[in-house]
C-alpha positions as CSV (number, residue, x, y, z in Angstrom):
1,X,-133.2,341.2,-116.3
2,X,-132.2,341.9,-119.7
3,X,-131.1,344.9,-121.6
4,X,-130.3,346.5,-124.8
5,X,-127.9,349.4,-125.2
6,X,-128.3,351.0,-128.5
7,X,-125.4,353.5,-129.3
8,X,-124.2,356.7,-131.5
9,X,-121.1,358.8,-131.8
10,X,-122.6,362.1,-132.4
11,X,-124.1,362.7,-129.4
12,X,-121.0,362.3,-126.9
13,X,-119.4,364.5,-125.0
14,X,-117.3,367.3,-126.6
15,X,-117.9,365.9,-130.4
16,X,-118.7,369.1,-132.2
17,X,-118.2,368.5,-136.3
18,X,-118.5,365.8,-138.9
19,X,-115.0,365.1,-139.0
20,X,-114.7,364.0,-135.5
21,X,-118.0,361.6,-136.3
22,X,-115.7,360.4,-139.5
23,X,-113.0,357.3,-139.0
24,X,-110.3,358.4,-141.8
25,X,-110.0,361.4,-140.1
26,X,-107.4,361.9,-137.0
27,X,-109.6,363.4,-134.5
28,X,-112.3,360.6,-135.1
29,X,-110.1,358.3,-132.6
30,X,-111.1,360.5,-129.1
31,X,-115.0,360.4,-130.0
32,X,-115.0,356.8,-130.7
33,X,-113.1,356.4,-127.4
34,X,-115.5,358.3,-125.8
35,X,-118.6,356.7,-127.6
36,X,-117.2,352.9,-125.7
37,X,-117.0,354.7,-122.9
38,X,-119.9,356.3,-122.5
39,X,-121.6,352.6,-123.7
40,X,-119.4,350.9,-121.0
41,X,-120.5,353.5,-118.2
42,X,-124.1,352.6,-119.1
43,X,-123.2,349.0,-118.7
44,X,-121.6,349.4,-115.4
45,X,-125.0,351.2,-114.2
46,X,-127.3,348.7,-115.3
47,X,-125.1,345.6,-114.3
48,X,-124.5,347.1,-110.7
49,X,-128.4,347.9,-110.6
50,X,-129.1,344.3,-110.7
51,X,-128.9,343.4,-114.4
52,X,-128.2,340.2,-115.6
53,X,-127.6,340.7,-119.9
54,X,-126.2,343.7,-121.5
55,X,-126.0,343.5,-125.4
56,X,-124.4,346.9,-126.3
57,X,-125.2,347.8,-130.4
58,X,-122.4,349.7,-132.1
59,X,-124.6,351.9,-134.0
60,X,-122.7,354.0,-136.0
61,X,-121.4,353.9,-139.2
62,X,-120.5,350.6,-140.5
63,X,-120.8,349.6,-136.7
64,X,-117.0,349.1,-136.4
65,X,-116.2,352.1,-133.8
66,X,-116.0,350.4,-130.2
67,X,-113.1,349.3,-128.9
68,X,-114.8,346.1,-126.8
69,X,-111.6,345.9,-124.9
70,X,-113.0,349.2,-123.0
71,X,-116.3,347.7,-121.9
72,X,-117.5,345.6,-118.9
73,X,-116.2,341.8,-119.0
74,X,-120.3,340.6,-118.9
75,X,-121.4,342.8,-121.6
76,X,-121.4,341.8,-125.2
77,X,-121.5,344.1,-128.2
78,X,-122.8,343.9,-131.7
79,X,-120.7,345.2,-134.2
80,X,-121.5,345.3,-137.6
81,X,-124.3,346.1,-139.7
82,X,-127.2,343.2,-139.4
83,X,-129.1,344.8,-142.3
84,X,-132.2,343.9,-140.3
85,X,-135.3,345.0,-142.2
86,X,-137.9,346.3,-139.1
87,X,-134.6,348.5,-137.4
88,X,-132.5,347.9,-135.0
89,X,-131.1,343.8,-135.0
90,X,-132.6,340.7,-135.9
91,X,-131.2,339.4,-132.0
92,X,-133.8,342.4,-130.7
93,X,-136.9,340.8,-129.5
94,X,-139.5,341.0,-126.7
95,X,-137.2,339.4,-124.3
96,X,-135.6,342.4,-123.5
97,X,-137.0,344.1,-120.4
98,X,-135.9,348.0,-121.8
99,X,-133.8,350.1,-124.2
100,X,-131.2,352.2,-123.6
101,X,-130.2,354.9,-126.3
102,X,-126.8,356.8,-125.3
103,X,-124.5,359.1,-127.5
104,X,-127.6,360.3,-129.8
105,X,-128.5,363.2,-130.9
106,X,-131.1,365.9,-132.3
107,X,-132.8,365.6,-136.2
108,X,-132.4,366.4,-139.5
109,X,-133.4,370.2,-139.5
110,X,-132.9,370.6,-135.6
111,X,-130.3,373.0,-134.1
112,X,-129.0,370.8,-131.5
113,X,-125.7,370.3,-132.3
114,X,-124.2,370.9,-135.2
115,X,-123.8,367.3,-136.7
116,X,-127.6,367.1,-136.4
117,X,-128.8,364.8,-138.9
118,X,-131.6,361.5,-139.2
119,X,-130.0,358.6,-140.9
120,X,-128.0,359.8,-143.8
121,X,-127.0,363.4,-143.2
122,X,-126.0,363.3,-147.3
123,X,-129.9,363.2,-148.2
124,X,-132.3,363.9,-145.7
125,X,-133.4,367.1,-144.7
126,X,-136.6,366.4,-142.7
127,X,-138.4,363.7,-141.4
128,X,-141.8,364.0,-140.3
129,X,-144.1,361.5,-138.9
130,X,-148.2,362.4,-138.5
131,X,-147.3,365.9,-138.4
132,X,-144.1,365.6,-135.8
133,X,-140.4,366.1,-136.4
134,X,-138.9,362.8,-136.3
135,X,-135.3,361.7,-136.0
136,X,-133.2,358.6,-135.2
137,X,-134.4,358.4,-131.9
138,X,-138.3,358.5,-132.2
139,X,-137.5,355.7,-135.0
140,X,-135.7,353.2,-132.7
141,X,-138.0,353.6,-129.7
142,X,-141.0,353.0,-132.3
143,X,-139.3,350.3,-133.2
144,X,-138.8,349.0,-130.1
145,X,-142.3,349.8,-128.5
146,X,-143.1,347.6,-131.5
147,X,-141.3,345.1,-130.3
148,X,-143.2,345.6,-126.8
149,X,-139.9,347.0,-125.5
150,X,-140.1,350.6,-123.4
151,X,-137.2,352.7,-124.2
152,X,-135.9,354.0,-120.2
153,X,-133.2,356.1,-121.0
154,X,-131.4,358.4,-123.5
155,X,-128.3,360.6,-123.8
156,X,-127.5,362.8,-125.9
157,X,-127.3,366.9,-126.5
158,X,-130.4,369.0,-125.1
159,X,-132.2,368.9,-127.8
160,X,-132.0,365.1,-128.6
161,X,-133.1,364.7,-124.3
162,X,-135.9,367.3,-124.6
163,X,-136.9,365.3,-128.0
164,X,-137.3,361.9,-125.7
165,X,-139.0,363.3,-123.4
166,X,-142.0,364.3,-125.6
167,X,-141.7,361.0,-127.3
168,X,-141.6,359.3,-124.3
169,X,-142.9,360.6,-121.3
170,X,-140.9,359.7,-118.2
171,X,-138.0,358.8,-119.7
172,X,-134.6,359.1,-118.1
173,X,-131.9,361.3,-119.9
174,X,-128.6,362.6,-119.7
175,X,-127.7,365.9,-121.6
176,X,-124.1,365.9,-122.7
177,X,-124.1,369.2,-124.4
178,X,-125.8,372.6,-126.5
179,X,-125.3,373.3,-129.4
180,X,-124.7,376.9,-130.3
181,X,-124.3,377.6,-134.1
182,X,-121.0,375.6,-135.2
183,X,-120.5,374.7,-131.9
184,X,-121.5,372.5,-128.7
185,X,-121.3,373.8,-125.2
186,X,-120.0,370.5,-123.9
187,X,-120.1,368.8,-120.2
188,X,-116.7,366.7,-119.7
189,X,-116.2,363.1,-120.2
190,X,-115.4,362.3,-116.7
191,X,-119.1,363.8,-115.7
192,X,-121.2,362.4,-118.4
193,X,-119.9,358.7,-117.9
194,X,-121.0,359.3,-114.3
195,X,-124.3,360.5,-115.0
196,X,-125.0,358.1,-117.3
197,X,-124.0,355.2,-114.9
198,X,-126.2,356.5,-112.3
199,X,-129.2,357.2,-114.6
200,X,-128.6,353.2,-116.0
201,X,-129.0,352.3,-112.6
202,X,-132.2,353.8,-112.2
203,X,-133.4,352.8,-115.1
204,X,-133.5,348.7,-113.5
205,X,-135.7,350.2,-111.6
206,X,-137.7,352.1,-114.1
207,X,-138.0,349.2,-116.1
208,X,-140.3,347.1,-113.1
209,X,-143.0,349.1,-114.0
210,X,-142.0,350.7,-117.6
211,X,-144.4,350.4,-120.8
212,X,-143.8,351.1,-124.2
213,X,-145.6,353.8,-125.7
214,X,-148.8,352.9,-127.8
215,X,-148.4,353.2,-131.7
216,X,-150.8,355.3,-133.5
217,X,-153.5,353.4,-135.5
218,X,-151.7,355.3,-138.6
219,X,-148.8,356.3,-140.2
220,X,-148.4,359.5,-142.3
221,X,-144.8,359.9,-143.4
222,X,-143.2,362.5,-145.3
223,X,-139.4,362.6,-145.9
224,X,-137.6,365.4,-147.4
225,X,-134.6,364.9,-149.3
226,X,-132.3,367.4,-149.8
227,X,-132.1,366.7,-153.6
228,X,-134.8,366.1,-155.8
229,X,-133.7,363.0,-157.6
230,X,-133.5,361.4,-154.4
231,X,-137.1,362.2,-153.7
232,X,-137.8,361.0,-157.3
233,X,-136.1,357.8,-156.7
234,X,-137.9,356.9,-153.4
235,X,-141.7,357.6,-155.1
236,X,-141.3,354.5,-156.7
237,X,-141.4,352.6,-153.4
238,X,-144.7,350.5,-153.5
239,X,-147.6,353.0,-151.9
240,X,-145.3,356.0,-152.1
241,X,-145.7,359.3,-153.9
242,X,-144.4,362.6,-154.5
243,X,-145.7,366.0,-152.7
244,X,-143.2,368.2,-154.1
245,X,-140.1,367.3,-155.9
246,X,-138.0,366.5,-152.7
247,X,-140.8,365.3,-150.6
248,X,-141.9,361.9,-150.6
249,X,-145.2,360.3,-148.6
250,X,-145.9,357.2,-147.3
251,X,-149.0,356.1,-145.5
252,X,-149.2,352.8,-143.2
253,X,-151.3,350.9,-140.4
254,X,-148.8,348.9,-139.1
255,X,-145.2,350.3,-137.9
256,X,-143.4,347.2,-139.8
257,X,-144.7,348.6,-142.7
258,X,-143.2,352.0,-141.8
259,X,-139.5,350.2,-140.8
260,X,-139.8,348.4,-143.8
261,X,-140.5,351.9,-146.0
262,X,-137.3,353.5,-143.8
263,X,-135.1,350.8,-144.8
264,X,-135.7,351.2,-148.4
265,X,-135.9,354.6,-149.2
266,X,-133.6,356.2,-146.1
């Protein structure tokens, strides 16, 4: 069986402000650590559940933040940035038998944790999706359910893991932390890389009998920019307009369509 471990920094354990998310600064060196090894526990779960591929994607940043050196000799990682069009990587495809999402964390104009953000924290404020609050998450598991790919798993803080679970019913999750203000009410490394190793075990399993969930027939998107010219610049995107003067809508059938519309204007 074959799996795909999709991974962020801002959701680990104990990370509680940008600057820790942020590789010229010193205290950015911990969380990255603990990013690999929170991606390498999730390995070690699925591999001793009976998995035969791991590809781990480094999916922070300009992709460059795990050390490879800390994860499982059969896993491979993606580093980089593909600049894939549809999300996620150009090697993503039907063959993969489920999704993993670990180290993610709550949306753009969600409280849970304070480095909540969707894509670029810089410019958008809110991302909503036929009515719902969307963040990276919901984006990536769309993507893959497009794909035909059921997302099994997801850690993160509580309100990333209480996003998933409404997004995908049944899904497997492991909260690292709260957030509280300026601040995160964290579980240690040591016990999050064990509960996600057990939960990646379980998700093998899960996967047997796992289905993606079924796209909607239509798209309504609405992305709010923090700054107006931003907004303004994004309306020109073929079938987009402006609501307000930091809102943007998009409408769309198909979910490439949507990807597509993400890549360009987010």
């Amino acid at each position: 069986m074959k799996f795909y471990v999709l991974c962020d920094i801002e959701g680990v354990a104990s990370l509680s402000c940008w600057d820790e998310a942020r590789s010229a600064n010193s205290c950015y060196a911990p969380m990255a650590r603990e990013m690999a090894l929170e991606a390498a526990a999730a390995a070690r779960g699925l591999f001793s559940a009976g998995a035969d591929e791991v590809i781990i994607e480094d999916g922070h940043g300009d992709g460059c933040n795990i050390d490879c050196a800390l994860l499982p000799k059969g896993a491979r990682l993606l580093r980089g940035v593909t600049h894939d069009i549809v999300g996620l990587t150009g090697i993503f495809d039907e063959s993969y038998d489920g999704m993993l999402m670990v180290g993610f964390h709550d949306s753009a104009s969600a409280s849970g944790n304070p480095t909540s953000h969707t894509m670029v924290s810089s410019r958008i404020f809110r991302l909503m999706v036929n009515g719902a609050l969307w963040g990276e998450f919901e984006v990536s598991a769309h993507a893959a359910a497009y794909r035909g790919v059921p997302t099994l798993f997801a850690s993160g803080d509580e309100g990333l893991c209480a996003a998933a679970a409404r997004a995908v019913p049944g899904i497997l999750t492991v909260p690292t932390k709260s957030g509280h203000g300026y601040g995160v009410l964290t579980k240690t490394p040591e016990l999050v890389q064990e509960e996600i190793e057990g939960m990646a075990a379980r998700a093998v399993a899960a996967a047997k009998t796992a289905k993606p969930p079924v796209l909607p027939d239509h798209f309504h998107v609405e992305v709010t920019y923090l700054h107006h010219y931003d907004a303004y610049g994004s309306s020109h995107y073929p079938g987009a307009s402006l609501l307000s003067p930091t809102t943007v809508a998009f409408d769309a059938d198909d979910y490439g369509e949507v990807l597509r519309f993400f890549y360009f204007v987010i």
